[in-house]
Every structure is written in structure tokens, then in C-alpha cells.
SEPA-833908 format. One record per atom (N, C-alpha, C): x negated, y negated, z negated; atom name. Coordinates in steps of 0.2 Angstrom, whole numbers. Each point is the difference from the previous one (the first is absolute). Layout:
N
[[X, Y, Z], CA]
...
This chain:
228
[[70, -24, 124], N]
[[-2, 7, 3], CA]
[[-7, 1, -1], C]
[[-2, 5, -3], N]
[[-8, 3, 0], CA]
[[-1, 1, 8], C]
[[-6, -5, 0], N]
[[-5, 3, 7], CA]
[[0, 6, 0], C]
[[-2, 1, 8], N]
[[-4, 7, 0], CA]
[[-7, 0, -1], C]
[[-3, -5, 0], N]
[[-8, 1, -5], CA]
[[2, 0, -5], C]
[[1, -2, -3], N]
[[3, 3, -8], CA]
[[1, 5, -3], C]
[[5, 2, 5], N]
[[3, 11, -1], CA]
[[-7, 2, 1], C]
[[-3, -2, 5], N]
[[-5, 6, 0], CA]
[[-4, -1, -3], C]
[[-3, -6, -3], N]
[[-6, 0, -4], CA]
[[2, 5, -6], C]
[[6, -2, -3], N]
[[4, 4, -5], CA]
[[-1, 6, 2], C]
[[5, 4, 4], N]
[[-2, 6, 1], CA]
[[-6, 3, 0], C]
[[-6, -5, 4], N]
[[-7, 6, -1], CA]
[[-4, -1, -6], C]
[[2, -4, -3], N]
[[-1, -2, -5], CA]
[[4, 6, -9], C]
[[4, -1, 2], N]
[[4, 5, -3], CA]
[[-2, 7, -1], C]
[[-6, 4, 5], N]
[[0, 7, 1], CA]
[[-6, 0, -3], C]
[[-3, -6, -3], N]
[[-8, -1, -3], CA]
[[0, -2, -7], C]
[[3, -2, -3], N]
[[-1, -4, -7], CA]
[[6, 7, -3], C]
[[-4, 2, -7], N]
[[2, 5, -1], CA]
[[6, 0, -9], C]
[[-1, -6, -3], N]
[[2, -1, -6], CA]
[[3, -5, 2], C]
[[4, -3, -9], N]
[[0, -6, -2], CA]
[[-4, -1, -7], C]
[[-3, -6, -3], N]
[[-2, -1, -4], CA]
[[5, -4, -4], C]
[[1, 0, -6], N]
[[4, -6, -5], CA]
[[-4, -3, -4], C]
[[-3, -7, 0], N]
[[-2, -4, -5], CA]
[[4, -2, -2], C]
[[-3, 1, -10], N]
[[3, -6, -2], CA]
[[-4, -4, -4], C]
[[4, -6, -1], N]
[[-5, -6, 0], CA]
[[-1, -2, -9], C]
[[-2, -1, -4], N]
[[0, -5, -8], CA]
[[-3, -7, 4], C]
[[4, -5, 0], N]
[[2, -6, 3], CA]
[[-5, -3, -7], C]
[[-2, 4, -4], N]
[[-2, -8, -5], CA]
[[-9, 2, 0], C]
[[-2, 6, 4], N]
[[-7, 1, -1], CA]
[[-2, -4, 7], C]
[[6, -2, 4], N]
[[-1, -5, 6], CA]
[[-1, -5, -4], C]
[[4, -5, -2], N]
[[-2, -6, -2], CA]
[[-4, 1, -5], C]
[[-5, 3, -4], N]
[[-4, -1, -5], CA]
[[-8, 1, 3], C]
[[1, 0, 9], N]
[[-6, 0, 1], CA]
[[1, -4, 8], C]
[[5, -4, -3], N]
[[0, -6, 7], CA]
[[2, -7, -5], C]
[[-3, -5, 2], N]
[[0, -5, -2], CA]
[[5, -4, 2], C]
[[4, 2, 5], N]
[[4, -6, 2], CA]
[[6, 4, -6], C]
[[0, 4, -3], N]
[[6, 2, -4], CA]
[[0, -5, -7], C]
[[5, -4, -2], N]
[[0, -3, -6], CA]
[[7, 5, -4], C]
[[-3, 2, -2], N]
[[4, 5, -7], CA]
[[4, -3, -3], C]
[[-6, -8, -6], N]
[[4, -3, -4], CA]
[[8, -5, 4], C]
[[-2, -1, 6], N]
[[6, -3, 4], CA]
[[5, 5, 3], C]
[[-3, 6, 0], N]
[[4, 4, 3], CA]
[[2, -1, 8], C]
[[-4, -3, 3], N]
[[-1, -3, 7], CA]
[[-1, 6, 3], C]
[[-1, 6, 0], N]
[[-1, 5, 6], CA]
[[5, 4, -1], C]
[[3, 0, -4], N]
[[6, 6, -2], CA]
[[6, -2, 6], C]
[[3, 8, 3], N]
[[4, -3, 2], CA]
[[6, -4, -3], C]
[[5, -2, 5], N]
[[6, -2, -2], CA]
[[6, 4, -3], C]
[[-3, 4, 0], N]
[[4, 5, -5], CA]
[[-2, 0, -9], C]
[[-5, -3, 0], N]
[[-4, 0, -6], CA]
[[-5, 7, 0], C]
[[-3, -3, -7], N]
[[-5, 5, -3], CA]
[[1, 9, 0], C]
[[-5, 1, 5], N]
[[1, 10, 1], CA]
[[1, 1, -5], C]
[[1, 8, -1], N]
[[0, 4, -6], CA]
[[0, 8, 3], C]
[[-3, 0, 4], N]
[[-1, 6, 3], CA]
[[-4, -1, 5], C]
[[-3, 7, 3], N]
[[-4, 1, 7], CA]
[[5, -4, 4], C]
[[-3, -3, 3], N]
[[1, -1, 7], CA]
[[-1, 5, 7], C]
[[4, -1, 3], N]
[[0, 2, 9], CA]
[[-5, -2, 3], C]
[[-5, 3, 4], N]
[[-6, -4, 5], CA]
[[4, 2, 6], C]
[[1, 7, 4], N]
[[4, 1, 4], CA]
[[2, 7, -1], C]
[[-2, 2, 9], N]
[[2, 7, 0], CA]
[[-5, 2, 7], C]
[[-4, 3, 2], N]
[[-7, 0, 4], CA]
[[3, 6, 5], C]
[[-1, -1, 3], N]
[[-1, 7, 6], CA]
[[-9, 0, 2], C]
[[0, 6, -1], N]
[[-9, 1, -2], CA]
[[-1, 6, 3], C]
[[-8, 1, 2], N]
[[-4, 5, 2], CA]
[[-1, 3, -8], C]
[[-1, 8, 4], N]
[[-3, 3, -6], CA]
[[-9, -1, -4], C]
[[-2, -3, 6], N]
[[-8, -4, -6], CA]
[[4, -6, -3], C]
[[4, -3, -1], N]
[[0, -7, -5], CA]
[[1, -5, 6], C]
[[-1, 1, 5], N]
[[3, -9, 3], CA]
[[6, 1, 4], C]
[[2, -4, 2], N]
[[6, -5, 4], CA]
[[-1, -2, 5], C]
[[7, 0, 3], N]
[[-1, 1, 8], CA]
[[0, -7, 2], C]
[[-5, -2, 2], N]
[[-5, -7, 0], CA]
[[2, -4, 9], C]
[[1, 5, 3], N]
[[1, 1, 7], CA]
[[7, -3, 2], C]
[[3, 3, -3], N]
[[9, -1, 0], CA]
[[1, -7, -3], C]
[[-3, -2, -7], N]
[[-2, -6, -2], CA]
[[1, -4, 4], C]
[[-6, -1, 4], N]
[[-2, -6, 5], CA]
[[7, 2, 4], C]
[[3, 4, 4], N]
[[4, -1, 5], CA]
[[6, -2, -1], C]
[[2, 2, -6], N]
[[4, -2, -4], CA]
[[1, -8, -1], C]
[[-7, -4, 0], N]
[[-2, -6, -4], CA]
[[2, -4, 8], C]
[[-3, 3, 4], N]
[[-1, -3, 6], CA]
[[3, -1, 5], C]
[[8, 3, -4], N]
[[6, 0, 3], CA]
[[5, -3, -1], C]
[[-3, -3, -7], N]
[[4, -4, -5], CA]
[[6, 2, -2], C]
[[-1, 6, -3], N]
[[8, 2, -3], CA]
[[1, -1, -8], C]
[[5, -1, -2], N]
[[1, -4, -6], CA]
[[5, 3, -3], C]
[[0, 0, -7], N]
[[6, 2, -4], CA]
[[8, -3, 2], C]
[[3, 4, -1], N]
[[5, -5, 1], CA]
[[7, 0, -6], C]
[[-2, -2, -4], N]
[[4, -3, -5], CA]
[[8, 4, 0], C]
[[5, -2, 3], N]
[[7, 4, 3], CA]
[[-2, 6, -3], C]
[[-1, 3, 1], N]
[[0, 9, 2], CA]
[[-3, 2, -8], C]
[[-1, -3, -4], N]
[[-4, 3, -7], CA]
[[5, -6, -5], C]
[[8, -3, 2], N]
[[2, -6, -5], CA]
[[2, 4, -5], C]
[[0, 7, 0], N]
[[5, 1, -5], CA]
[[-6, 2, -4], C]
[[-4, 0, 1], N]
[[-7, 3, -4], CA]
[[-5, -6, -4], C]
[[1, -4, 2], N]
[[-3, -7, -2], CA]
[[-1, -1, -10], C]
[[7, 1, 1], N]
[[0, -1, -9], CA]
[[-5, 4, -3], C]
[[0, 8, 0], N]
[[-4, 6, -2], CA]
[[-8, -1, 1], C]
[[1, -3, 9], N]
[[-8, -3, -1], CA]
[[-3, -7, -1], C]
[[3, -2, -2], N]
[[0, -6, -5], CA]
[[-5, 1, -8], C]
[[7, 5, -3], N]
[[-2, 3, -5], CA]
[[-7, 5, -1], C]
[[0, 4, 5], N]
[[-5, 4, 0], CA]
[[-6, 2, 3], C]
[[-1, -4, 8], N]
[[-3, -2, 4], CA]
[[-3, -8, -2], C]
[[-2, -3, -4], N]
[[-3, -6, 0], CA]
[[-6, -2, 0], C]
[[-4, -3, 0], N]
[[-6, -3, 1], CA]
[[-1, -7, -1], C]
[[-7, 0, -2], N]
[[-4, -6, -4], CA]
[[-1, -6, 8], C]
[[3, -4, -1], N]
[[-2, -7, 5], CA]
[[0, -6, -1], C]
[[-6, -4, 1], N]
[[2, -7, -3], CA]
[[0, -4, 6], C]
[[7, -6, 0], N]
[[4, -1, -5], CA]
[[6, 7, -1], C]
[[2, 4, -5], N]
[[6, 4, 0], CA]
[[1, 3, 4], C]
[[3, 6, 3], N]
[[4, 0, 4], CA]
[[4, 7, -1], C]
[[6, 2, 4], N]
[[4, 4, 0], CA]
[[-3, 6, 4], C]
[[-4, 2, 3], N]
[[-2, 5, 1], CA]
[[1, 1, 9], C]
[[3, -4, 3], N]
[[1, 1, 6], CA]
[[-6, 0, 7], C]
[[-3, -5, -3], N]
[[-10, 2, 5], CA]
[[-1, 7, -3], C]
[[-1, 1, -5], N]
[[-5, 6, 0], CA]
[[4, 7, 3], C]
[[8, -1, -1], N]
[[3, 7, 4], CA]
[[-1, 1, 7], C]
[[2, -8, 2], N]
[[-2, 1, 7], CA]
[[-8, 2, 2], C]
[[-4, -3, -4], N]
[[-9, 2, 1], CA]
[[1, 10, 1], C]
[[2, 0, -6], N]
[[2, 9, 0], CA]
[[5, 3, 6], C]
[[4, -1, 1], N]
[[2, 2, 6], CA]
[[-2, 1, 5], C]
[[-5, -6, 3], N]
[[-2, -2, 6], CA]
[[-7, 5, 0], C]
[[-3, -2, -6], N]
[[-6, 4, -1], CA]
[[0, 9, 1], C]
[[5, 0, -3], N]
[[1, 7, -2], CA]
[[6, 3, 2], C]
[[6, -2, -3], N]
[[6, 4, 2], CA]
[[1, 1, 7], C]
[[-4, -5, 4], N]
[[3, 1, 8], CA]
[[-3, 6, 5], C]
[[-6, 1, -6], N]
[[-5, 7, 3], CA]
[[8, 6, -1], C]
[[3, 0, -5], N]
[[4, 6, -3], CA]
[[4, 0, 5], C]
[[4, -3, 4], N]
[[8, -1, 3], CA]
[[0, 6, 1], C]
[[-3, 5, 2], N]
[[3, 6, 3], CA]
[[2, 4, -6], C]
[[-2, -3, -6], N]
[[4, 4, -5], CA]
[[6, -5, -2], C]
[[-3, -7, -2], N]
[[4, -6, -5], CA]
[[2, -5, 5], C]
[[5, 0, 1], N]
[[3, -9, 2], CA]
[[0, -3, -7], C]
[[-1, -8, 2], N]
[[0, -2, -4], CA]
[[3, -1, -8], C]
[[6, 1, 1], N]
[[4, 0, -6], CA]
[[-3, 7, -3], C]
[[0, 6, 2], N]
[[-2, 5, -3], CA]
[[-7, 0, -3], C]
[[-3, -3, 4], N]
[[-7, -1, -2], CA]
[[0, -5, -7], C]
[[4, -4, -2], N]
[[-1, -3, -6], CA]
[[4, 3, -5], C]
[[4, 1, 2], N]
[[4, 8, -4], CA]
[[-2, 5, -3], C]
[[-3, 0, 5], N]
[[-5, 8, -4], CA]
[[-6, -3, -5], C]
[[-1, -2, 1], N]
[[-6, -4, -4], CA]
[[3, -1, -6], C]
[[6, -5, -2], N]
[[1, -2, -6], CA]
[[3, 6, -1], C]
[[5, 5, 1], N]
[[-1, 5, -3], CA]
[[-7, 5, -3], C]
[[-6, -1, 6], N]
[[-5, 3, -4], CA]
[[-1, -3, -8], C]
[[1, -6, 0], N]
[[-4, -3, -7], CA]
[[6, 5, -5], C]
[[6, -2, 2], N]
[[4, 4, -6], CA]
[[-1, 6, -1], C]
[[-1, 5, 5], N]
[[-2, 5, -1], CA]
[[-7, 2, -3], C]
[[-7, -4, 1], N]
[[-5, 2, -5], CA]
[[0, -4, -7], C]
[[2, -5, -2], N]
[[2, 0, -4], CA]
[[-8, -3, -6], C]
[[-6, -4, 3], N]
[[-5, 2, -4], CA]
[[-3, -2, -6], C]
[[6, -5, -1], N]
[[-2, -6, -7], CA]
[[2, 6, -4], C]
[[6, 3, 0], N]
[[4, 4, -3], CA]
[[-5, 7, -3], C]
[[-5, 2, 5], N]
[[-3, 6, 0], CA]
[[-5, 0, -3], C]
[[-3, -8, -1], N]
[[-6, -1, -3], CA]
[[2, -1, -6], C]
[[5, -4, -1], N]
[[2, -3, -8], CA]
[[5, 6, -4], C]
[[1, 7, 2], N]
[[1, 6, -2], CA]
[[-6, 3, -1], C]
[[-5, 0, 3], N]
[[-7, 0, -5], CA]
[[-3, -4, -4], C]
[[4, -4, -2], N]
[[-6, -4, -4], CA]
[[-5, -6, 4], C]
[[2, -1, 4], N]
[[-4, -6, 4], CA]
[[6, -2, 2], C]
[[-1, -7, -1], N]
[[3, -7, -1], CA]
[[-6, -6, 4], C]
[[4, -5, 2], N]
[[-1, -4, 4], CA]
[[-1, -7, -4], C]
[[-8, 0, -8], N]
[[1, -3, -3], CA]
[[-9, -4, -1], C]
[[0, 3, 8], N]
[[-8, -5, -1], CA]
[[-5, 4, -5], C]
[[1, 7, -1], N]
[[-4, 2, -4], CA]
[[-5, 6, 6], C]
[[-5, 6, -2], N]
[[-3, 3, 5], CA]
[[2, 8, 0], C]
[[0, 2, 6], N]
[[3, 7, 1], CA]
[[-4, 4, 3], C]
[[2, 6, -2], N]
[[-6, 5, 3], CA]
[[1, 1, 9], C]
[[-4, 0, 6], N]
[[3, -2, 6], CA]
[[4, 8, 0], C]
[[-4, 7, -2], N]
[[4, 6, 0], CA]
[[8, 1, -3], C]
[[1, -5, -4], N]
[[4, 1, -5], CA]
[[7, -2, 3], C]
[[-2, -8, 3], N]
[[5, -2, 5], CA]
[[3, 4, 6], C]
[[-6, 5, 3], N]
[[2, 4, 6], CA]
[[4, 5, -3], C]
[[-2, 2, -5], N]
[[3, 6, -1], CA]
[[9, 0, -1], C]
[[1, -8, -4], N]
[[6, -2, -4], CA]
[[5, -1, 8], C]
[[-3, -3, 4], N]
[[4, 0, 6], CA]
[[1, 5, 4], C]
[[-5, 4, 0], N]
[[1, 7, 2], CA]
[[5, 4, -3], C]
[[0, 0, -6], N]
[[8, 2, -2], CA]
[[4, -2, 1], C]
[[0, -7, 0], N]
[[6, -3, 1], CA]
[[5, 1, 9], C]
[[-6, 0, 2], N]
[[2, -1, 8], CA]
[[-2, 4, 3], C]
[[-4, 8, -2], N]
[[1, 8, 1], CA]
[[-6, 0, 6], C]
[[-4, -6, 3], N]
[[-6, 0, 4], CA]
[[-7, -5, -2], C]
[[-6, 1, 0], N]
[[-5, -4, 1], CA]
[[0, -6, 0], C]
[[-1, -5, -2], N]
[[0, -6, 2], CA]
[[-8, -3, 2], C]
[[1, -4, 3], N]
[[-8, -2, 1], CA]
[[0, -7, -3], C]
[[-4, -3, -4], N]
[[1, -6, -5], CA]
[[-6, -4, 3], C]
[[1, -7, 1], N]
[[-4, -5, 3], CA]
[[1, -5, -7], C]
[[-7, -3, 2], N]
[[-1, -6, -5], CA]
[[-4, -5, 2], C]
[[3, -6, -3], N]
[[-7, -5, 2], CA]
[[-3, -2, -7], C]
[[-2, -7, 0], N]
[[-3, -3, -5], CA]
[[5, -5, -1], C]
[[0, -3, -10], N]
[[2, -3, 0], CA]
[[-4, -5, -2], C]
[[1, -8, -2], N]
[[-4, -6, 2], CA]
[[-4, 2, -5], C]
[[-2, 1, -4], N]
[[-5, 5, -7], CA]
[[-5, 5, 4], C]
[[3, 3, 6], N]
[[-5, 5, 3], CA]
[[2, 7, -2], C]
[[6, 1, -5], N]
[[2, 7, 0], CA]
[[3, 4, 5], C]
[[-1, 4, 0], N]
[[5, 6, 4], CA]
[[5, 1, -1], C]
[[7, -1, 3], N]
[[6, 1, -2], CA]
[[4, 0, 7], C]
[[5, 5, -4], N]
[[8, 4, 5], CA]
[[2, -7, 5], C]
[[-1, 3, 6], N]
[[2, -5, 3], CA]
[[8, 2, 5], C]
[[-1, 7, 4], N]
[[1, 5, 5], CA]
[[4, 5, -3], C]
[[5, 4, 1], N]
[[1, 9, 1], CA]
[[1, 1, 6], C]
[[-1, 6, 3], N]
[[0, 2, 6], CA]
[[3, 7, -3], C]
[[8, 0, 6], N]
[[2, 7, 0], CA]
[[0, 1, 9], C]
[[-1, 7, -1], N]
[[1, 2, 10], CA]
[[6, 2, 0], C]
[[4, 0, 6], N]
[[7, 2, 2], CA]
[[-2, 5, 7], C]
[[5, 7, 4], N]
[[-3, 1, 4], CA]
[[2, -4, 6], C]
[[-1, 1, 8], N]
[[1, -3, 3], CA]
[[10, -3, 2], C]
[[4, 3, -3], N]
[[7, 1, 2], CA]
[[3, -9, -7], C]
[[-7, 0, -4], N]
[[2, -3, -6], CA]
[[5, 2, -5], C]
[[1, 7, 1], N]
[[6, 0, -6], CA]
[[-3, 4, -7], C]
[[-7, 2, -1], N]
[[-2, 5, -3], CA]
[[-6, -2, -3], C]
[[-3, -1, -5], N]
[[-7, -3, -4], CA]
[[-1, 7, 3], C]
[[-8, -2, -1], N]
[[-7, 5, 3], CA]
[[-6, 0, -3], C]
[[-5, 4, -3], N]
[[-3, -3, -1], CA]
[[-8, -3, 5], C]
[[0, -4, -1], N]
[[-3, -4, 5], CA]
[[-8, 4, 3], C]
[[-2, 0, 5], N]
[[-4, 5, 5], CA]
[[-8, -5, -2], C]
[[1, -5, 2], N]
[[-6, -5, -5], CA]
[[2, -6, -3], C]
[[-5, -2, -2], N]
[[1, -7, -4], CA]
[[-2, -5, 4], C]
[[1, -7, 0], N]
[[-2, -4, 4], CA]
[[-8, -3, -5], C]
[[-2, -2, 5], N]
[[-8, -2, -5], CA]
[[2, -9, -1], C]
[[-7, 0, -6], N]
[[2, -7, -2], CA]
[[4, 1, -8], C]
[[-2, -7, -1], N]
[[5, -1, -7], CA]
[[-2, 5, -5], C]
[[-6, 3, 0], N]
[[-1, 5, -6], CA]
[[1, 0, -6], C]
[[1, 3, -6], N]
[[2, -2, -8], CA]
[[-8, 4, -2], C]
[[1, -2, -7], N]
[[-5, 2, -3], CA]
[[3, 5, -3], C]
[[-3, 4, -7], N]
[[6, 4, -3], CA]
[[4, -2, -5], C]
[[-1, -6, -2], N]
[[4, -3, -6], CA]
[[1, -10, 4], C]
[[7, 2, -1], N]
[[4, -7, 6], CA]
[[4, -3, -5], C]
[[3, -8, 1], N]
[[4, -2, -4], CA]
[[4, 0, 5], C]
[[8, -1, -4], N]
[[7, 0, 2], CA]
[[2, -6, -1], C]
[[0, -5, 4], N]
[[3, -8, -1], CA]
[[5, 0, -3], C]
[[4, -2, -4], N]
[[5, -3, -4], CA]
[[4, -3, 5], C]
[[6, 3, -1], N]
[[6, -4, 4], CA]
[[3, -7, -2], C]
């Protein structure tokens, strides 16, 4: 049973945070600028095997400047609530598939969904119980669709360099909003696609386009696209 500090943190917390954020992740501009990733081993990949798509980072309930409800966080942490596996079994497989992540040694994805819940989806409850909360989500990715949207323009995911407006624009069509493109470096010091950011409104069922960007992670105007 949910506490009643809980409910209430949730509730007043609820009536403040005004969006959701959607990242998504390219899982191979991570390991190309972390060293514990071994590529030729394939030792970070999950057990699913070798990506071939964006990946899921999450699903954020956020202020309309760019941050996250940092408050709910800690009370949440300090409450020690925890995913609970049951309630999301018949979703496992899907997030398996499309929710994965880089960890070494391997793994199936189940640290970092719980990290994301705990961190983030527990801010949402008054919209997402659990199961829906990772429901929606992987239907976000099928619904934006972004390898698709790029490689309909002629950007392909071959390690060669792209224009950073050409990228926005191609996802923009595709996904009918804005995106805001994050990048890091890779071990060479280039600038490359790391992030897509699409906004949802607060109900989660609606892309929006996003009120601001988060800062950080800037691109230059010509970025590479890592090779899947």
C-alpha cells in the first residue's frame, strides 16, 4: 500500500511539473566515448545483442525551464521504493528488445528500468502506474519512429558526418515536432549524435513541441552519426 507521504508528495508535486520529456538514446556514441566499453568483445552490449536502433533513455516529468523534479527524487529514494518486476511481466520481452542498455559485464536491462522508475516514473503516479508508465514509453519509440525518419532522408547511421540542421529537420518530419539533439565526443574528440529529445504534454499522450531545451551536450553544426 502507498504511504500517505507518498500520495502527498506526489499530489503536490503533481500540480508543478508541467510536461514529459522523451529521450532517446544511440547506445554506441556511449561506448565510444567510455572506456570500459570493448566493442571488439562485444562485452557492453546487451544480452539481447547488438542494437540496431535508438534506444529508450526514459520518460521524464519536467518543469517547463528543462529540469526535473529533483525533490520528489530524494523522497522517493529515501523511501526506498523499488520497481517491482510482477506488474510489468508481460512487458519484459518488448523491453528487452527495445529498452536495453550498455553494461559491463552484459545485462538484460533490469538495473537501469528500475533506476528509471524510481528516479523518474515515481514523480508521474498521478498520471502512470507502473505498467502504464513503461507502456507508454515503448509505444513512444514505435510511434516516433527516428532511424526511419532519418534514413528517409538520406542520413544513415554509417559513421560518416551530417549537417546538425538536416538531422532536426528529417525528424521533424518524421515525428511532426522539434527535437533537441544532444551530442558528446567521441575518443577522436568529434562531435556526434548522442540524444533525441521529444516533449509529451503533461496527460503523456500527445508530443508537444518542447517550451525549452535542456542545456549541455551542445553539437557543432556538422556531427557524425555512429554506425550501428
Amino acid at each position: 500500500m502507498e504511504s500517505k507521504f507518498s500520495f502527498l508528495i506526489n499530489l503536490r508535486f503533481y500540480s508543478t511539473w508541467q510536461l514529459f520529456v522523451f529521450p532517446r538514446i544511440l547506445i554506441f556514441s556511449t561506448c565510444s566515448t567510455r572506456s570500459y566499453c570493448d566493442s571488439a568483445k562485444s562485452s557492453c552490449y546487451p544480452t539481447t545483442g547488438k542494437p540496431a536502433d535508438f534506444g529508450i533513455h526514459g520518460l521524464w516529468p519536467n518543469y517547463n525551464d528543462g529540469s526535473y523534479l529533483k525533490t520528489v527524487i530524494l523522497a522517493t529514494l529515501l523511501m526506498n521504493l523499488s520497481s517491482k518486476p510482477s506488474q510489468i511481466s508481460d512487458l519484459i520481452g518488448n523491453m528487452r528488445r527495445n529498452w536495453s542498455t550498455l553494461a559491463c559485464p552484459s545485462g538484460s536491462g533490469e538495473t537501469f528500468w528500475s533506476h528509471e522508475w524510481e528516479k523518474h516514473g515515481t514523480c508521474s503516479e498521478s498520471v502512470f502506474d507502473q505498467h502504464s508508465y513503461f507502456e507508454t514509453t515503448l509505444g513512444l519509440k514505435q510511434q516516433t519512429k527516428l532511424l526511419q525518419a532519418l534514413k528517409t532522408a538520406g542520413i544513415n547511421p554509417d559513421g560518416s558526418t551530417c549537417s546538425l540542421e538536416n538531422i532536426k529537420d528529417a525528424i521533424k518530419e518524421g515525428a511532426g515536432y522539434t527535437p533537441w539533439i544532444e551530442c558528446n565526443r567521441d575518443s577522436s574528440g568529434n562531435s556526434q549524435l548522442y540524444q533525441v529529445y521529444l516533449c509529451l504534454d503533461k496527460s503523456g499522450s500527445s508530443l508537444i513541441e518542447c517550451p525549452v531545451f535542456p542545456k549541455g551536450g551542445k553539437c557543432g553544426p556538422e556531427i557524425e552519426f555512429p554506425s550501428f
